[in-house]
N, C-alpha and C positions, 0 to 999 in steps of 0.2 A: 589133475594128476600131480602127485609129488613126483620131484627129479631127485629130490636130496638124497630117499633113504633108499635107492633104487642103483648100486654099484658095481661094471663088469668091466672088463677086462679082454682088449681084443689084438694076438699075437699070432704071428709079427707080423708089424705094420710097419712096412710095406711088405705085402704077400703077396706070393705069384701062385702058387698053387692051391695051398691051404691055409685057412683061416681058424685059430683057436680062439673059442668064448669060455670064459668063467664068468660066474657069476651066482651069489648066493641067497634064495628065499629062505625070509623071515617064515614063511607059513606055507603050507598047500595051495598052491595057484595055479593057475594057465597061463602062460608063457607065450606070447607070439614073436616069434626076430624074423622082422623084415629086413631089405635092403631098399635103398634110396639109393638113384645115380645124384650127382653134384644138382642138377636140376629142382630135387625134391620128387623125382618121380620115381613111383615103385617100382623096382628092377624084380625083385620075386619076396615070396612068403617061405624066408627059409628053414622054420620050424612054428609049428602050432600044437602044443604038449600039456599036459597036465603035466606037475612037477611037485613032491613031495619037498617039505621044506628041506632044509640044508645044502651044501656045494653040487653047482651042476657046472659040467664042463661039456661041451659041443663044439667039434669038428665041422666045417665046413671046408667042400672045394669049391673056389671061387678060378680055377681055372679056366673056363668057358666066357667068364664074363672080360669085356673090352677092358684094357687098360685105363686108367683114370683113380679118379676119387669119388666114394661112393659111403655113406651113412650108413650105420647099423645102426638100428632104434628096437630097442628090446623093451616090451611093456608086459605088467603082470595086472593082476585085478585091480590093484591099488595105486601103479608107480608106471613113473617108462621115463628111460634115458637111452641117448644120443652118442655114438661117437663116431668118429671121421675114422675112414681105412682107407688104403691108398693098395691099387693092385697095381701093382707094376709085372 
């Protein structure tokens, strides 16, 4: 899996409620964004989607989940990148 050409965007970080993802496909793919606790262990499967290429933007509440640091890792057919959110 490529990381490089694989780029989103996760606001604001630190979030206590909600959680903004952008992020934009080169092509028609399927989409998975999990969550990871600090651990490396799956916390939940927070969208699994077919996606038409161009800008996609996704809402998430992350209210329910414990405070900490937790990974978002968004993968499509081709690519899948990483980044660090903090729920405070």
């Amino acid at each position: 899996n490529s990381v490089s050409d694989f780029n989103f965007s996760v606001f604001p970080n630190p979030a206590s409620d909600y959680v903004n993802v952008d992020f934009t496909l080169k092509e028609t793919s399927s989409v998975i964004v999990d969550l990871f606790d600090i651990n490396g262990n799956k916390v939940t499967d927070l969208i699994s989607v077919n996606n038409r290429k161009g800008d996609v933007s996704k809402t998430f509440n992350v209210s329910s989940y414990p405070k900490g640091i937790y990974f978002m890792k968004i993968t499509d057919e081709r690519s899948s990148s990483l980044k660090k959110i903090i729920i405070e």
